[in-house]
C-alpha positions in Angstrom: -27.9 10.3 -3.2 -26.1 9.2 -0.3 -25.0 5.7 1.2 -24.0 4.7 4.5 -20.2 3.2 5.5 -20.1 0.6 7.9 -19.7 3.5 11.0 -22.8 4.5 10.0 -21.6 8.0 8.5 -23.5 9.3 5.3 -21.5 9.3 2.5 -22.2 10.7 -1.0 -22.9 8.0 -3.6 -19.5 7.9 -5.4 -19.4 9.5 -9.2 -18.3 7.0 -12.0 -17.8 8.4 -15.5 -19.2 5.9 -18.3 -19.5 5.8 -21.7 -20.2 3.1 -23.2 -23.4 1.4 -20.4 -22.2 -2.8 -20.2 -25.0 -3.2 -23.3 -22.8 -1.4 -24.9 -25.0 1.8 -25.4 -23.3 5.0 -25.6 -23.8 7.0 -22.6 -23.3 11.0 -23.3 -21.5 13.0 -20.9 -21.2 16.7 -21.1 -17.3 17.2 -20.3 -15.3 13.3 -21.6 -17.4 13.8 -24.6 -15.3 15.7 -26.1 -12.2 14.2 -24.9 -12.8 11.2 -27.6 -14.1 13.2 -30.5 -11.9 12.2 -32.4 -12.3 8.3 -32.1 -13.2 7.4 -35.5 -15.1 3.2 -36.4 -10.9 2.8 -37.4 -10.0 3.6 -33.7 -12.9 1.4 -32.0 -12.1 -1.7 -34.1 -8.3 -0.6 -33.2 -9.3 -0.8 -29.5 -10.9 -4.0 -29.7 -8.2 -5.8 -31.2 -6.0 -4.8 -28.7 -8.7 -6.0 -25.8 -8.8 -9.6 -27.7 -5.0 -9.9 -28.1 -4.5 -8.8 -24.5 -6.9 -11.4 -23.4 -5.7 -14.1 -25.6 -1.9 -13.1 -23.9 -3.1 -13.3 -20.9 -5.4 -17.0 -21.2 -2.4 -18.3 -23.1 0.0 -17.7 -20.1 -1.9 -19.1 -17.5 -2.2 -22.5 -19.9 1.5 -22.6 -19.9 1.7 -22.2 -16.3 -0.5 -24.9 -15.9 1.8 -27.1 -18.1 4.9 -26.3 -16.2 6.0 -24.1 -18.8 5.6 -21.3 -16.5 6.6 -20.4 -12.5 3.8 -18.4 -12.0 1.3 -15.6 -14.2 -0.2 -12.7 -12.5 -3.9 -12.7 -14.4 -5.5 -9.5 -16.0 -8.7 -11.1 -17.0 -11.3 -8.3 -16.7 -8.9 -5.3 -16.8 -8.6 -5.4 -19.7 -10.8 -1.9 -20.6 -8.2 -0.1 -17.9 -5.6 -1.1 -19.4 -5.8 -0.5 -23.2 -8.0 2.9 -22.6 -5.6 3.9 -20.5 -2.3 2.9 -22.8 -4.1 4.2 -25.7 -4.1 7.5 -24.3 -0.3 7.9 -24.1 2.1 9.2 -26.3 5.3 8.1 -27.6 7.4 10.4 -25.1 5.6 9.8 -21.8 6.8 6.8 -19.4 4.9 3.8 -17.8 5.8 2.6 -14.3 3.6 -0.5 -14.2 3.3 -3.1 -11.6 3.2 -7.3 -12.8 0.1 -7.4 -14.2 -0.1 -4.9 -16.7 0.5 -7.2 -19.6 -1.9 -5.5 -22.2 -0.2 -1.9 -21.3 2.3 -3.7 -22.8 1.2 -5.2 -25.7 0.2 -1.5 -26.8 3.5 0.0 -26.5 4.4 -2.5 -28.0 6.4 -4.7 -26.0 7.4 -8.3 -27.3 5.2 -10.8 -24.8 7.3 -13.0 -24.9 9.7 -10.8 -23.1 6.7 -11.2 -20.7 6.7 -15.1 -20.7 10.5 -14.8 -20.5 10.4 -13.2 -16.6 7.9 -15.5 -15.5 9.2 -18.2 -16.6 12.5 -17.4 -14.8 15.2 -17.5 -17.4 15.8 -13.5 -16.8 14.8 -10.7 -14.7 13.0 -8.4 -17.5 14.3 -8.2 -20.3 12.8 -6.0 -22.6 14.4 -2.5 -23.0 12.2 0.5 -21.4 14.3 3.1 -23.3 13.0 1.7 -26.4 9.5 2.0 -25.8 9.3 3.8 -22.3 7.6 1.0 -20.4 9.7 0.6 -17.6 10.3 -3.2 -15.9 7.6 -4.8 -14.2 7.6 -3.8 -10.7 7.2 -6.9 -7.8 7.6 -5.1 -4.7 4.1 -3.4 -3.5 3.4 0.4 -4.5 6.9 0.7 -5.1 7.2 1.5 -8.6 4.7 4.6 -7.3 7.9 6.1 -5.8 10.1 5.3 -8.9 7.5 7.2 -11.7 7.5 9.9 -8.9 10.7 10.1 -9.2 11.0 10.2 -13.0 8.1 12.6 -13.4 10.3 15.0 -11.1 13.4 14.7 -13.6 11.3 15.4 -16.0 9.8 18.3 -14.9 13.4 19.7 -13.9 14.3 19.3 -18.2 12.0 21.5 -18.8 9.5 18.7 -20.6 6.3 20.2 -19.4 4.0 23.2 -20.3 5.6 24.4 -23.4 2.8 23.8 -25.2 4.8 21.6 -28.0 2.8 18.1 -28.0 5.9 16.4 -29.3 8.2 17.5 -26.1 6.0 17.7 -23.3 5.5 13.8 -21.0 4.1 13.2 -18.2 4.4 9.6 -16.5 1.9 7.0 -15.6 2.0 5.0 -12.6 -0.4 1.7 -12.1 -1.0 -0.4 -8.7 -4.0 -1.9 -7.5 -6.5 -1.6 -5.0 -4.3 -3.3 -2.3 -1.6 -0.8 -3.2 -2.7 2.0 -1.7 -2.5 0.8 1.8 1.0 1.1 1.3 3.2 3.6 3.1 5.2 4.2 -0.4 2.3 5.1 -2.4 1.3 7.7 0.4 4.6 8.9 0.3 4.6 9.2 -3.4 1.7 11.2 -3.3 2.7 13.9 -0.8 6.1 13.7 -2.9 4.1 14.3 -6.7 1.4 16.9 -4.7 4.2 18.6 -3.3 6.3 19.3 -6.1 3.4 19.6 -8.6 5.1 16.3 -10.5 3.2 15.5 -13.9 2.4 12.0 -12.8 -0.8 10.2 -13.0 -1.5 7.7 -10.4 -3.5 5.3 -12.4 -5.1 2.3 -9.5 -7.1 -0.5 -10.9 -9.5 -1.3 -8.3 -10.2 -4.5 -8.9 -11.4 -5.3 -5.4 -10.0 -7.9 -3.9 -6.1 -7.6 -2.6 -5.3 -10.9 -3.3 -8.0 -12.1 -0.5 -8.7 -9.2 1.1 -11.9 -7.4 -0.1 -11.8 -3.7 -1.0 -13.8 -2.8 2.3 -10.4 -3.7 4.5 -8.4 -1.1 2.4 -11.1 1.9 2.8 -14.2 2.9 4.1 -14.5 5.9 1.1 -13.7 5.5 -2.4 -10.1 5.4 -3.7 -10.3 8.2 -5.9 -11.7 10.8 -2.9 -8.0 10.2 -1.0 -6.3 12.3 -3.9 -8.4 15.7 -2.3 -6.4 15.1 1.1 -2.9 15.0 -1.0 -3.9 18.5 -2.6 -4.8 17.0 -6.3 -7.5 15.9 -8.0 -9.2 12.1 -8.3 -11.9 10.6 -10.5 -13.5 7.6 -10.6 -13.9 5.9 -14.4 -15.6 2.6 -15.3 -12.7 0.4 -15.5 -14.3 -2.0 -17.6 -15.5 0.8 -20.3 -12.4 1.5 -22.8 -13.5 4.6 -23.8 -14.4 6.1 -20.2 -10.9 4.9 -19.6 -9.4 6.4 -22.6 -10.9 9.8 -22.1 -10.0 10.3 -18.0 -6.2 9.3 -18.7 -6.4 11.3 -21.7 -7.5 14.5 -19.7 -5.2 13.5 -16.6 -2.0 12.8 -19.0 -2.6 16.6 -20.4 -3.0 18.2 -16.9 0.6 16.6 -16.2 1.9 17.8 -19.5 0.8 21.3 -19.0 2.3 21.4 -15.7 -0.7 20.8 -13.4 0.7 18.1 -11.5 -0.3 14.5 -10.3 -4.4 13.3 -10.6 -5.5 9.9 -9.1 -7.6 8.0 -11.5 -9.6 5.3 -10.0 -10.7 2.7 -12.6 -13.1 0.5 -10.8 -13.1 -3.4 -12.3 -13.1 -6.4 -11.3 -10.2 -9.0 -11.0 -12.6 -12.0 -13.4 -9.2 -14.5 -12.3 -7.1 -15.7 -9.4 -4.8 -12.8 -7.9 -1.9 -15.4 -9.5 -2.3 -18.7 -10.7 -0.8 -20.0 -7.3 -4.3 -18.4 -5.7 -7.7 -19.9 -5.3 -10.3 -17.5 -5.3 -13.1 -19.7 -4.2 -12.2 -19.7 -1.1 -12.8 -16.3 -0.3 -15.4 -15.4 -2.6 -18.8 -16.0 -4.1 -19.3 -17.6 -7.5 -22.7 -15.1 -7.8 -19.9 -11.9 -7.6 -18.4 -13.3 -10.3 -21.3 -13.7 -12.4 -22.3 -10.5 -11.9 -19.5 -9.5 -13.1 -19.2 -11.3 -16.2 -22.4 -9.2 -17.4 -20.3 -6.6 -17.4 -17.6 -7.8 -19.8 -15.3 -5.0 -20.8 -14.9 -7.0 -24.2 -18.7 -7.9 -25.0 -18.9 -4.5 -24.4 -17.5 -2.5 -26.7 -18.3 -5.8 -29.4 -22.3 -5.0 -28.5 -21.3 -1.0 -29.0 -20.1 -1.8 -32.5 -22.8 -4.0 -33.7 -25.3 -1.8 -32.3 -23.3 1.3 -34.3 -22.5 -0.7 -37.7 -19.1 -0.5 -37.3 -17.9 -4.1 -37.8 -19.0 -7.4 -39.3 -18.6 -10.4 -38.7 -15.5 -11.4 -40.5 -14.0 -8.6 -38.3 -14.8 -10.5 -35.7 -13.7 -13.7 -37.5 -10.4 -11.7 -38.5 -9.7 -10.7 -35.2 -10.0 -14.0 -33.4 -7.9 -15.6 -36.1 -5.1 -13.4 -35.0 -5.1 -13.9 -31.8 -4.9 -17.6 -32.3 -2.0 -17.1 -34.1 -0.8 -15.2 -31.8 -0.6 -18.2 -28.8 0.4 -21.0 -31.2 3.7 -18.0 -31.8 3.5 -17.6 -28.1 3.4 -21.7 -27.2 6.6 -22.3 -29.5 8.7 -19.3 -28.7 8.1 -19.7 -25.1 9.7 -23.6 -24.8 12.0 -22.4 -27.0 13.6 -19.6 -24.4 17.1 -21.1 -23.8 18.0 -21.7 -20.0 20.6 -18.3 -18.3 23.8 -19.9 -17.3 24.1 -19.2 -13.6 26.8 -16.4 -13.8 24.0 -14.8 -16.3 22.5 -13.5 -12.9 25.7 -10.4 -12.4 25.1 -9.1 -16.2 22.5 -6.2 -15.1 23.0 -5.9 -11.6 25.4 -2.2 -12.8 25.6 -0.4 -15.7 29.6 -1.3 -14.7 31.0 -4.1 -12.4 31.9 -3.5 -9.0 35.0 -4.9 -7.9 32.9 -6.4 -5.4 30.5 -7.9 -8.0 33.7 -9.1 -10.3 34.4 -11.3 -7.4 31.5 -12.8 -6.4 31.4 -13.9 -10.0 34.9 -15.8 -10.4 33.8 -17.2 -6.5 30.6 -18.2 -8.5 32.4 -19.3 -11.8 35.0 -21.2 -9.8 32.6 -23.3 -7.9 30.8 -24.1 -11.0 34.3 -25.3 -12.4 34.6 -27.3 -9.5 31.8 -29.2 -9.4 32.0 -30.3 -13.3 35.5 -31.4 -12.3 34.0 -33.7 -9.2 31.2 -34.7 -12.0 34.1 -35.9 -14.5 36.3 -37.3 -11.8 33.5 -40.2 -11.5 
């Protein structure tokens, strides 16, 4: 089947991989099949509770953002299938370059979310610690973190850390961006970089179609995933709102990297369900009827639909579930007004490993016009 671009040129119809239909059917495919064997009724329930939780995060933040709590919240309402299929399928020892949004990538390496809360609500810069679990700071400037897990993937391919066949040694890195992302010259440049120098990266792009306002026809006139064939690698296209379509590409792309194959792009078409951030209005640039359609497609309601239709859980694992992620926000409510304020000199901590001379001084300037106003302040 073929469709035709806005030139007018025939194009094939692109290939998605899906596995679980948005009824929640289970579609069989003759290769990812066997990529998620191994997914037992443990692993599914597993995967859901992390899609709730992720959810619940993410609807919590942008209440406390409306309340002031919060500057601003980058939403990942209806990513959340890309994003815990794709987490799921890493392993202790690889590394996650992610962007601002990837907020349930987090929660499954398990990152604290407050530590989340904490950089949007402006008291520090990050501030969770990426050696401990490997997800590296969140990433503000555009595609750039694409050049950064490049990088990475590249020292770790010069220690030796790929294709010795020991599944405890060999890593590969993950590197996620949108949509809008990849109109950006340093995601291009990352990807003649990693095809170059075989790097065991994955380029991981949630397409969620809309770059802030911009609709995905302004980025491309083919799909995403076809681009990586001009690099020299490969690219697939997965349901980004089926977790186990998601689970099984990354899983097959992360191994490719680890066995010394080099980069793949992996194209997980979604849909962004929220506002690009909370300080954007979406109905101004699209339909309501888009986002209805949508919503039948529910990366949640869909694997929930999968498991009733399979046995697999009940309703007080529903029940269960839901009752921890309410627990969840009233822990995230408190501890989030309870982050105490940075003192203003808090700001030249983590600039260096070590001080600069340069930097020492700029802090007693700093620290000596703080002391001087609190001396005007006590002189009246």
């Amino acid at each position: 089947m073929t469709v035709e671009t806005a030139a007018g040129a025939s194009q094939p119809e692109p290939e998605l991989v899906q596995l679980l239909t948005p009824e929640g059917q289970r579609v069989p495919h003759d290769h990812y099949d066997a990529l998620i064997a191994d997914i037992t009724g443990d692993d599914v329930r597993s995967l859901y509770r992390d899609l709730v939780l992720g959810r619940r995060v993410d609807g919590e933040a942008v209440a406390l953002q409306r309340q002031g709590e919060l500057g601003l919240w980058a939403s990942l309402l209806g990513q959340e299938a890309a994003q815990v299929g794709s987490a799921r399928a890493l392993r202790a020892q690889d590394h996650i370059f992610p962007t601002y949004r990837e907020h349930a990538v987090a929660l499954c390496r398990g990152v604290d979310p407050v530590r989340l809360l904490a950089l949007f609500r402006g008291v520090d810069q990050g501030s969770w610690d990426p050696v401990e679990t490997n997800f590296h700071l969140y990433t503000i400037v555009i595609g750039a973190q694409t050049l950064h897990a490049t990088g990475y993937a590249m020292g770790v391919q010069r220690d030796g850390a790929i294709g010795t066949g020991d599944p405890d040694r060999d890593a590969a890195v993950i590197a996620y961006f949108g949509d809008g992302a990849t109109s950006q010259g340093d995601v291009n440049e990352a990807f003649i970089w990693a095809s170059v120098v075989n790097a065991p990266v994955v380029f991981f792009c949630q397409n969620n179609q809309w770059a802030i306002s911009e609709p995905l026809e302004r980025q491309t006139r083919v799909p995403l995933y076809r681009r990586a064939a001009g690099f020299g690698f490969p690219g697939v296209r997965v349901d980004g709102n089926d977790v186990l379509a998601c689970l099984a590409v990354t899983r097959e792309a992360l191994q490719r990297a680890r066995d010394g194959e080099g980069p793949t792009l992996v194209e997980a078409f979604t849909y962004r369900m929220g506002a690009h951030t909370t300080t954007d209005d979406p109905t101004r640039y699209r339909l309501n009827a888009e986002l209805e359609h949508w919503k039948l497609k529910d990366p949640i309601e869909r694997v929930k639909a999968y498991m009733v239709r399979g046995d697999l859980a009940d309703q007080d694992f529903f029940d269960a579930v839901e009752e921890e992620a309410e627990e969840l926000a009233v822990h995230l409510r408190a501890a989030c007004r309870a982050l105490p304020d940075p003192t203003p000199t808090s700001i030249f901590d983590h600039v260096y490993v070590e001080p600069t001379p340069d930097l020492l001084a700029q802090r007693e300037a700093m620290t000596t016009y703080l002391d001087s106003l609190a001396e005007e302040e006590v002189a009246r």
